[in-house]
C-alpha positions in Angstrom: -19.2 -70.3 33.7 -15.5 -71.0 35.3 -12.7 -70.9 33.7 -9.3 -72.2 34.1 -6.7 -69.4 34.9 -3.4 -70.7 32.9 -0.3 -68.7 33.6 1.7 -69.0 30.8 6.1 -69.9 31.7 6.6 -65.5 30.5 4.1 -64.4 33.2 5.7 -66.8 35.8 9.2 -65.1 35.0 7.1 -61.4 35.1 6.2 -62.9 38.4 9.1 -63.6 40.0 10.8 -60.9 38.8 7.9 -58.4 40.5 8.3 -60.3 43.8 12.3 -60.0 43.8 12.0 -56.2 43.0 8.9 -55.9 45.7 11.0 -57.6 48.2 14.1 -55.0 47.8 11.8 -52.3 47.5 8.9 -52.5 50.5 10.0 -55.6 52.5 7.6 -54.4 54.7 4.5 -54.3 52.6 5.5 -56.7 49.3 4.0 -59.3 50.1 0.5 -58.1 51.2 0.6 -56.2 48.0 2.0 -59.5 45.6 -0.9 -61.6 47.2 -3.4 -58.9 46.2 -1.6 -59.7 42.4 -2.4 -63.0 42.8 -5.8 -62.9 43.4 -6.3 -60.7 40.7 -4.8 -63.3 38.9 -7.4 -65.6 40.5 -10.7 -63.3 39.5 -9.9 -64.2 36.3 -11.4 -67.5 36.7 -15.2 -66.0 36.3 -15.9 -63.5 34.1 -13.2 -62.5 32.5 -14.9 -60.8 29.6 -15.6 -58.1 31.8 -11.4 -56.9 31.3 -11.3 -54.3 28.5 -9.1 -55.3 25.3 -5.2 -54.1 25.9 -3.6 -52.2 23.1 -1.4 -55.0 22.5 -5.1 -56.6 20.7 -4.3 -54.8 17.5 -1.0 -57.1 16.9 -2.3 -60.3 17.2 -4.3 -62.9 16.3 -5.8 -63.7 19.2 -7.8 -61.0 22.0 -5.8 -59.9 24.1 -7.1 -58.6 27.3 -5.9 -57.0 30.3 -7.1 -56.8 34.1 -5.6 -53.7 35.8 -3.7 -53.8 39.7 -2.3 -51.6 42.0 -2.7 -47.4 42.0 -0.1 -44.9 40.6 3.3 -46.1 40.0 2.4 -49.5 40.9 -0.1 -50.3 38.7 0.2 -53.4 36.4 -1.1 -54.9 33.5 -2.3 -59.3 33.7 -2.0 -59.6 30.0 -4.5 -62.5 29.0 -6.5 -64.3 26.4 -9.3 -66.4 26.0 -9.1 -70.4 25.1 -12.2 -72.1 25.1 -12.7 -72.7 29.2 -8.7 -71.7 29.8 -7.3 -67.7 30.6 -4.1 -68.0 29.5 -2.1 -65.1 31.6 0.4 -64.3 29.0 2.3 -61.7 30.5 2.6 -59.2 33.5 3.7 -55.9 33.3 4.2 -52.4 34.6 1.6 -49.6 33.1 4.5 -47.4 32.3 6.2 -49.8 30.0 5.6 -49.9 26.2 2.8 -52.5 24.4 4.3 -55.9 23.8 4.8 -56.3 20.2 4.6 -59.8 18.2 8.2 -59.8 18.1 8.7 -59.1 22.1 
């Protein structure tokens, strides 16, 4: 089955602001390493099952899952759930940083 990878108006703004930090950071290497992001984004179209639940799941309604990028200190988070045929990306964020909360 395919699915629809949704990224939700948050994850766009988590996005951008990765690619505005990347780009002061490692010029150099920024973008090879933002289009790796994106086609994690991408995998997410076929089995996206296969991601484990993030600790975030506890808080909510719906699963939450996660798909892990990048090595170290630049490893992220795709934060994402499961709609029918749609993967809503809900939210893209560092590893070091603190679980979302309902009230984030």
């Amino acid at each position: 089955m395919t699915f629809t990878v949704v990224v939700q108006p948050e994850a766009e703004e988590d996005l951008l602001s990765i690619a505005d930090w990347l780009a002061q950071m490692a010029p150099g290497q920024g973008g090879a390493w933002y289009r790796g992001l994106e086609d994690a984004i991408a995998s997410l179209e076929s089995r996206p099952r296969r991601c484990a639940l993030a600790p975030e799941n506890v808080h909510f309604a719906d699963e939450i899952r996660q798909r892990l990028f990048g090595k170290g200190r630049n490893a992220y988070r795709i934060l994402f759930t499961i709609r029918g045929k749609h993967v809503h990306v809900l939210h893209v964020r560092r590893c070091a940083q603190r679980p979302l909360r309902p009230e984030d």
